[in-house]
C-alpha positions in Angstrom: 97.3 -67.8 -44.8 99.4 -65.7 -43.4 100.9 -62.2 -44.5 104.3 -60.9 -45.3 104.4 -59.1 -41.8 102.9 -62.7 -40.4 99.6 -61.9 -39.9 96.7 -64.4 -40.2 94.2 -64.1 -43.3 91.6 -65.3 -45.4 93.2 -65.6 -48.6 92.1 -67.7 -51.6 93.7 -69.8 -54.3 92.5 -71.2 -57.7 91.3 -74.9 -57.5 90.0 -76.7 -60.7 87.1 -79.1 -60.1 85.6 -81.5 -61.5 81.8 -81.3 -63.2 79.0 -83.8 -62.9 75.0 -83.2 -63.7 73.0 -79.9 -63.1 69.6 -79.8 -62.4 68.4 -76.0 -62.6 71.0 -73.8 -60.4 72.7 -76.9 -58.9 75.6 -78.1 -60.1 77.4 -81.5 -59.1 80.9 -81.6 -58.3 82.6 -84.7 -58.6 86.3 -83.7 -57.5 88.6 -81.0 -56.5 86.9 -79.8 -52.8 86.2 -81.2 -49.9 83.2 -81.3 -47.7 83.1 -78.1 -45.4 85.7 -76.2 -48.1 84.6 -72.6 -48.8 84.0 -71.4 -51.9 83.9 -68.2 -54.1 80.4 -67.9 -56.0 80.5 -64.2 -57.0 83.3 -62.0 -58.2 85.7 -64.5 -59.0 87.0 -63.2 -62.3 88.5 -60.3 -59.9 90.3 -62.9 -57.6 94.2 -63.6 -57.9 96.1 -66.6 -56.1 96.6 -65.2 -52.0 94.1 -62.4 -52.5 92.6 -61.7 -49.6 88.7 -61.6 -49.2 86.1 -60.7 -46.8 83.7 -63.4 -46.9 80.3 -61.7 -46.5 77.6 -64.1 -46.9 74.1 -61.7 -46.9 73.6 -62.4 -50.5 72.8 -66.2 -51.2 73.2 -67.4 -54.6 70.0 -69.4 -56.0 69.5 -72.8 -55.0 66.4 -73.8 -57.5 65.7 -77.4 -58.9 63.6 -75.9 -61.6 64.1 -72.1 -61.7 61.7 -69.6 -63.3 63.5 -67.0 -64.9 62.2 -63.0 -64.3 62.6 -62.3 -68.1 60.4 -65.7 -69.1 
């Protein structure tokens, strides 16, 4: 994207997908990205259409078949 003053950024946009199965913290998507597509997994309720974002990747969200919750 590029700014007002025509700089280049990262900026983000809402895209509606399309659901299939989950199995534990996976979730299918059947439609609306494509393969290599970034996407937004935390903090997305504070995100507006050509926000831009810093994409900082240290935290990774869970990626469990069968998770075991803390609280179980």
């Amino acid at each position: 994207m590029k700014s007002a003053a025509g700089q280049n950024y990262k900026g983000v946009r809402q895209q509606f997908v399309k659901l299939g199965g989950t199995r534990g913290d996976q979730v299918g998507v059947l439609s609306g990205i494509k393969a290599g597509e970034e996407i937004a997994t935390s903090g997305v309720f504070k995100l507006r259409n050509g926000a831009s974002v810093l994409v900082n990747n240290e935290t990774q969200p869970s990626n469990q078949a069968a998770p075991k919750p803390e609280d179980n």
